[in-house]
DRENTORKOL-3810 file (N, C-alpha, C; in nm, 4 decimals):
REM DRENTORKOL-3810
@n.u->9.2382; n.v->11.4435; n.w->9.1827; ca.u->9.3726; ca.v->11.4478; ca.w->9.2344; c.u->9.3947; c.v->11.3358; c.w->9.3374
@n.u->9.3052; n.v->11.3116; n.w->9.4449; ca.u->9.3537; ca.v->11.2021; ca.w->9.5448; c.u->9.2985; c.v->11.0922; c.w->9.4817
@n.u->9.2250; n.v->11.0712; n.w->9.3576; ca.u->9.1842; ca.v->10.9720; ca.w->9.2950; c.u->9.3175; c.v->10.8944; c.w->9.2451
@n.u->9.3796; n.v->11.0270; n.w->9.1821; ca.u->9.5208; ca.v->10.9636; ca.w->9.1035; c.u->9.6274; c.v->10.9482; c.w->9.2074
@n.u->9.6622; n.v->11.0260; n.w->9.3266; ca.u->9.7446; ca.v->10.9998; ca.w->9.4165; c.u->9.7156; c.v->10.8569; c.w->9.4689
@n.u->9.6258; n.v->10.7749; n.w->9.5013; ca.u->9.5705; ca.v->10.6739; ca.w->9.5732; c.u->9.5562; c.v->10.5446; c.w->9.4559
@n.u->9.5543; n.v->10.5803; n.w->9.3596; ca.u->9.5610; ca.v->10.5047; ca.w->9.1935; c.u->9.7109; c.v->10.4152; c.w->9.2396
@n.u->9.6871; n.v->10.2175; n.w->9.2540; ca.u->9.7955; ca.v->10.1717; ca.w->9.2549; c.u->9.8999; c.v->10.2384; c.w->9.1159
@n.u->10.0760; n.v->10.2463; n.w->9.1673; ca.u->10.1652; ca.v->10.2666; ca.w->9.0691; c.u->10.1605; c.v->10.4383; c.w->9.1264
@n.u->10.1373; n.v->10.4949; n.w->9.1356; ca.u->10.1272; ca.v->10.6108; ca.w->9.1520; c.u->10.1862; c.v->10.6920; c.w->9.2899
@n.u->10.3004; n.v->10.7771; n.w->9.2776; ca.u->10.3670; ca.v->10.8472; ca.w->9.3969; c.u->10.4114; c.v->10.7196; c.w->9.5136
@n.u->10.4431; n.v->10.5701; n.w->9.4847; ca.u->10.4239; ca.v->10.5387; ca.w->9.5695; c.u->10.5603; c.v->10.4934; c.w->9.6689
@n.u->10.6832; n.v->10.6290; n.w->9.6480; ca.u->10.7678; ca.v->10.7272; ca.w->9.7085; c.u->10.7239; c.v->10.7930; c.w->9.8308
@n.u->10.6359; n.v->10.8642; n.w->9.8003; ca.u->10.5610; ca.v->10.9111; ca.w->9.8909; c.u->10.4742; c.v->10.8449; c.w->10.0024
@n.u->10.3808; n.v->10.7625; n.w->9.9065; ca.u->10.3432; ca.v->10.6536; ca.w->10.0042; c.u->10.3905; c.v->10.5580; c.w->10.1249
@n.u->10.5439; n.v->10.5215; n.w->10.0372; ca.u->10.6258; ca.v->10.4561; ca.w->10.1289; c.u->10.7025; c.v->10.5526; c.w->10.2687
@n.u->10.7078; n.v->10.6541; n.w->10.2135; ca.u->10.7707; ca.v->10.7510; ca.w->10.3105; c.u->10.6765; c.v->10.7932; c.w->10.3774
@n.u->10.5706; n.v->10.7856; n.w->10.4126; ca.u->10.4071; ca.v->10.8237; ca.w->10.5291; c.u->10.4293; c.v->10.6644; c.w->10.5712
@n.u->10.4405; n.v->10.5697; n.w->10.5590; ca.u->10.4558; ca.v->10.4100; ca.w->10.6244; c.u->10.5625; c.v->10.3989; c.w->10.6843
@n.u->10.6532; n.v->10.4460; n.w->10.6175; ca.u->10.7691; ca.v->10.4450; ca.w->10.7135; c.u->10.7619; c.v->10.5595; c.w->10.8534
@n.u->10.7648; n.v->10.6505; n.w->10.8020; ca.u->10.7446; ca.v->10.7679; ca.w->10.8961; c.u->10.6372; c.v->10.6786; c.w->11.0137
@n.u->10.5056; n.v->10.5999; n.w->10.9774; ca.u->10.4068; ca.v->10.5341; ca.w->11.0625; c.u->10.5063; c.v->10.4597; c.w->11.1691
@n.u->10.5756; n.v->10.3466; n.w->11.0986; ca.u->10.6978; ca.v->10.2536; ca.w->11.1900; c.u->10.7519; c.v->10.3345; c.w->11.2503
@n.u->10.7986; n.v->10.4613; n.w->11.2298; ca.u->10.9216; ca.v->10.5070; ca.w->11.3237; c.u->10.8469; c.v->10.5599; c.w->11.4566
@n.u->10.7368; n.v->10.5991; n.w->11.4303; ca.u->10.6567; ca.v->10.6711; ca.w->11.5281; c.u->10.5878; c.v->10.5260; c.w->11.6701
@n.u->10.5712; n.v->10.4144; n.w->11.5615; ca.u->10.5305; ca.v->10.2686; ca.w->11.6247; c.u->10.6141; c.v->10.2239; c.w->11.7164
@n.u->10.7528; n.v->10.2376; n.w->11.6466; ca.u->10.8794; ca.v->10.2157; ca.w->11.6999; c.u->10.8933; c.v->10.3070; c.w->11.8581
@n.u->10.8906; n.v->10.4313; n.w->11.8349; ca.u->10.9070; ca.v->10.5262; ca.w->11.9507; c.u->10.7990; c.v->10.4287; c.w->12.0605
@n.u->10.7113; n.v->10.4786; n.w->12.0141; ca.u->10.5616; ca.v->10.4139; ca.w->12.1314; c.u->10.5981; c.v->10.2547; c.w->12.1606
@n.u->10.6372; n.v->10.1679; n.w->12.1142; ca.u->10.6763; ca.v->10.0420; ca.w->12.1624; c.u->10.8191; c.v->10.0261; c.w->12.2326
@n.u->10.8729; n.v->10.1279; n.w->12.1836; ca.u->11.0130; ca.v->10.1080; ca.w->12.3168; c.u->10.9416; c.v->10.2323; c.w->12.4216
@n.u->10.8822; n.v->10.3248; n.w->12.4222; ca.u->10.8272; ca.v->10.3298; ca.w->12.5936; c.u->10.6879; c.v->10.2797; c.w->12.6504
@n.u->10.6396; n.v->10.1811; n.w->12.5313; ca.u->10.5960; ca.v->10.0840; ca.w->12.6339; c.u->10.6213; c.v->9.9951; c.w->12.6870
@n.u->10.7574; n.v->9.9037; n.w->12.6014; ca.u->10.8263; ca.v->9.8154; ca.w->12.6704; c.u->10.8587; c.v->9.8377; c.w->12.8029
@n.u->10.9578; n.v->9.9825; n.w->12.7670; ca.u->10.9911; ca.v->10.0222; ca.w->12.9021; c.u->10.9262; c.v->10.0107; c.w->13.0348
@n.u->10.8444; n.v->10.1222; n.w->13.0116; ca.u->10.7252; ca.v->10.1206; ca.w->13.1199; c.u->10.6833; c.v->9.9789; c.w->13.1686
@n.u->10.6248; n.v->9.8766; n.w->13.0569; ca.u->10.5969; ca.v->9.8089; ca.w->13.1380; c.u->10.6919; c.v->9.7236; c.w->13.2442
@n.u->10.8766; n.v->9.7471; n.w->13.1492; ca.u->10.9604; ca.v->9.6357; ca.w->13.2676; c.u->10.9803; c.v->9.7333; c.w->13.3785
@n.u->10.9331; n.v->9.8439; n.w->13.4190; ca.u->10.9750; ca.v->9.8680; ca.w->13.5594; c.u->10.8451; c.v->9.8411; c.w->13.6078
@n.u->10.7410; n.v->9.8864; n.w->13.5405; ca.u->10.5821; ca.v->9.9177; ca.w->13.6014; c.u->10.5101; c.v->9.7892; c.w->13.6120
@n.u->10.4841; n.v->9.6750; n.w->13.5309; ca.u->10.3984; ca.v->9.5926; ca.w->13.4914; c.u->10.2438; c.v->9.6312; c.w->13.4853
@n.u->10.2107; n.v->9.7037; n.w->13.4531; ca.u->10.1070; ca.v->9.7486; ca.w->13.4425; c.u->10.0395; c.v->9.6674; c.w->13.3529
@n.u->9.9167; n.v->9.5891; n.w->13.3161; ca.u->9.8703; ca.v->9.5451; ca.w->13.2462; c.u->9.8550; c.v->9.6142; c.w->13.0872
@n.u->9.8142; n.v->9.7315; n.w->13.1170; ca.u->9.7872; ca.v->9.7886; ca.w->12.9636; c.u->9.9106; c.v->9.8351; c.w->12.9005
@n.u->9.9992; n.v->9.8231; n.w->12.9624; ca.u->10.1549; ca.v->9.8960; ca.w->12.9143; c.u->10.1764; c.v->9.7376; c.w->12.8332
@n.u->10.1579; n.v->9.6517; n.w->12.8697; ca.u->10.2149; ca.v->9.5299; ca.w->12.8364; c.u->10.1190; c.v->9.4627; c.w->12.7229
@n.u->9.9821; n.v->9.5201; n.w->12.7191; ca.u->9.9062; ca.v->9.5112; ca.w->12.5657; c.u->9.9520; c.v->9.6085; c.w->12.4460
@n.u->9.9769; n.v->9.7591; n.w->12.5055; ca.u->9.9914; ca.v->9.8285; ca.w->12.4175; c.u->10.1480; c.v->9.7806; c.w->12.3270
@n.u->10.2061; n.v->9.7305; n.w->12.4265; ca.u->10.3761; ca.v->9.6842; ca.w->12.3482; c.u->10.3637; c.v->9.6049; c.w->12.2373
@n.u->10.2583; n.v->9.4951; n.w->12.2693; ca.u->10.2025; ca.v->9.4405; ca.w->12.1921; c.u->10.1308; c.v->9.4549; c.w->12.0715
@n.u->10.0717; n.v->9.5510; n.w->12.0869; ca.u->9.9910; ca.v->9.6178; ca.w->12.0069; c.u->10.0802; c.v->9.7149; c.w->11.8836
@n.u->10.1834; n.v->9.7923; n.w->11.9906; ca.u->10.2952; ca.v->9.8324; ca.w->11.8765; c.u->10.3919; c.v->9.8247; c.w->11.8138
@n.u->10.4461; n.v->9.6868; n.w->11.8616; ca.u->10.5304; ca.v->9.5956; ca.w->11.8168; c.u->10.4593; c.v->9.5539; c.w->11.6560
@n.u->10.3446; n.v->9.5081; n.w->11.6470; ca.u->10.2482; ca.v->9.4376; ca.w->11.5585; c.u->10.2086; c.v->9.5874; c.w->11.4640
@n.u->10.1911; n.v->9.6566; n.w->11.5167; ca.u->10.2107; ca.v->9.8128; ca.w->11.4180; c.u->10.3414; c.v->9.8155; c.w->11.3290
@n.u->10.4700; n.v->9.7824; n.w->11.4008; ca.u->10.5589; ca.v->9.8008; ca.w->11.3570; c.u->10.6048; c.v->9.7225; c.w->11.2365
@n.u->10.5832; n.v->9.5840; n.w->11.2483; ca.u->10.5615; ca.v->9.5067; ca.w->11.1736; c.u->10.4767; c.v->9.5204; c.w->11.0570
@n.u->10.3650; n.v->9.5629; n.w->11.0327; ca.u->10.3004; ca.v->9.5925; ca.w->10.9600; c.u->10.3554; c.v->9.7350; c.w->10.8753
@n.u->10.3969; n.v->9.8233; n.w->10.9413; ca.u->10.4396; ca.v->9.8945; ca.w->10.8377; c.u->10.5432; c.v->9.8772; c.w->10.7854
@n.u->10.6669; n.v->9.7662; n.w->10.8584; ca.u->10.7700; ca.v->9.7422; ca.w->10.7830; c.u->10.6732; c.v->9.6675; c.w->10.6546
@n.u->10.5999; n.v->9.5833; n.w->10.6280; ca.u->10.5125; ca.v->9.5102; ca.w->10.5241; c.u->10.4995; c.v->9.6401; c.w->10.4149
@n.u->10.3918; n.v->9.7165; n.w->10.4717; ca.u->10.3598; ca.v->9.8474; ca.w->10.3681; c.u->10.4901; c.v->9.9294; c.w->10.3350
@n.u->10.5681; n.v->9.9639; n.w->10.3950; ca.u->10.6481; ca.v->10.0856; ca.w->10.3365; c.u->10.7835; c.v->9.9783; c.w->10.2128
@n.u->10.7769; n.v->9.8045; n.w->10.2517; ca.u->10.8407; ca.v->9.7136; ca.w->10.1755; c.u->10.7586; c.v->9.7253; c.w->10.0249
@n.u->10.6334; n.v->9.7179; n.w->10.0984; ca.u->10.5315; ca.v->9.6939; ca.w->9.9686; c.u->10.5791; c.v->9.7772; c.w->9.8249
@n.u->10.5482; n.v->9.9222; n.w->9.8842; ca.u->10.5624; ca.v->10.0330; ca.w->9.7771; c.u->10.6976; c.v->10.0551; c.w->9.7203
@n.u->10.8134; n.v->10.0364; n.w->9.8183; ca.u->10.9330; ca.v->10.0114; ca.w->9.8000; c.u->10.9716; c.v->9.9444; c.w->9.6698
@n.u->10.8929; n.v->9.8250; n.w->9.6499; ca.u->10.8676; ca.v->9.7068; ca.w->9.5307; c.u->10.8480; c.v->9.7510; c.w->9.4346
@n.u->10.7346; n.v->9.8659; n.w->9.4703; ca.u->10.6437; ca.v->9.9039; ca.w->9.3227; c.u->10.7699; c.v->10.0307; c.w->9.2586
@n.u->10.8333; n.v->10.0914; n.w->9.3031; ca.u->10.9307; ca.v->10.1970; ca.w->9.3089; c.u->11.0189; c.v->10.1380; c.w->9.2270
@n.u->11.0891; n.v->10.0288; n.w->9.2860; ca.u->11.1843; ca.v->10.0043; ca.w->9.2200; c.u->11.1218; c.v->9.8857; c.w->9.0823
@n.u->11.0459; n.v->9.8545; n.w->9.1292; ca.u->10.9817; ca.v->9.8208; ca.w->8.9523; c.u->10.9200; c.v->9.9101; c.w->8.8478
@n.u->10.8871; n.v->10.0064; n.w->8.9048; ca.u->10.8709; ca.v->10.1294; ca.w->8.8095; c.u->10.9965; c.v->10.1858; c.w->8.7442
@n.u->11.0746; n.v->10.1974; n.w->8.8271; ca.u->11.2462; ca.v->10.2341; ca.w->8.7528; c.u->11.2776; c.v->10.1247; c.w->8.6665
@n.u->11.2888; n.v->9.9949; n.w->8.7246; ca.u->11.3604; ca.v->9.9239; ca.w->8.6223; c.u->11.2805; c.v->9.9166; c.w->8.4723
@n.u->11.1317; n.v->9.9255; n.w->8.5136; ca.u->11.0517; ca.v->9.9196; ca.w->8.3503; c.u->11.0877; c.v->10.0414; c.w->8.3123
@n.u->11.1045; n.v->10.1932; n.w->8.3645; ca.u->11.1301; ca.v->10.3082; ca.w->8.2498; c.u->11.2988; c.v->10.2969; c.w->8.1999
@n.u->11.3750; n.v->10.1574; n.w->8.2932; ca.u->11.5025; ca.v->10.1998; ca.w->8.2557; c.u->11.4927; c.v->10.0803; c.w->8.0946
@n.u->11.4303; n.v->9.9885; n.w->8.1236; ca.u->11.4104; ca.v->9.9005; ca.w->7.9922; c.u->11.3373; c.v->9.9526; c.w->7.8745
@n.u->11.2499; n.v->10.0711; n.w->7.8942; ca.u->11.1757; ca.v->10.0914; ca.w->7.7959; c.u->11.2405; c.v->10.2047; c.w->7.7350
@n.u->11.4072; n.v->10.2672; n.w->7.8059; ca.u->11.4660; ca.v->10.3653; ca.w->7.7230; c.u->11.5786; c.v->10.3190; c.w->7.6194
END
């Protein structure tokens, strides 16, 4: 079962929606570390922004990725009907 769930082409609806869900959560944590760090400057507030800014980015990449495979899976079952 997680052989075939994890199988490129496969659920990857689902997939994209756990990557996205990842960004939104990246998203939260990088606007209160931004925050924090413009009142605080705290050194590690101002890596972690960094750090989840570059999260965020990355899952916009992955949840684009599967997005791709989604809508190329539709258009081949809509050509092959």
């Amino acid at each position: 079962m997680v052989r075939t769930f994890c199988k490129s082409g496969e659920n990857e609806a689902i997939k994209g929606a756990v990557h996205a869900l990842g960004g939104v959560i990246a998203a939260t944590m990088a606007a209160y570390n931004i925050t924090a760090w413009w009142y605080r400057r705290e050194r590690h507030l101002g890596i972690n922004s960094i750090v989840y800014t570059l999260a965020i980015l990355w899952e916009i990449k992955q949840t684009t990725h599967h997005w791709e495979r989604c809508v190329e899976a539709t258009s081949a079952d809509t050509e092959a009907a």
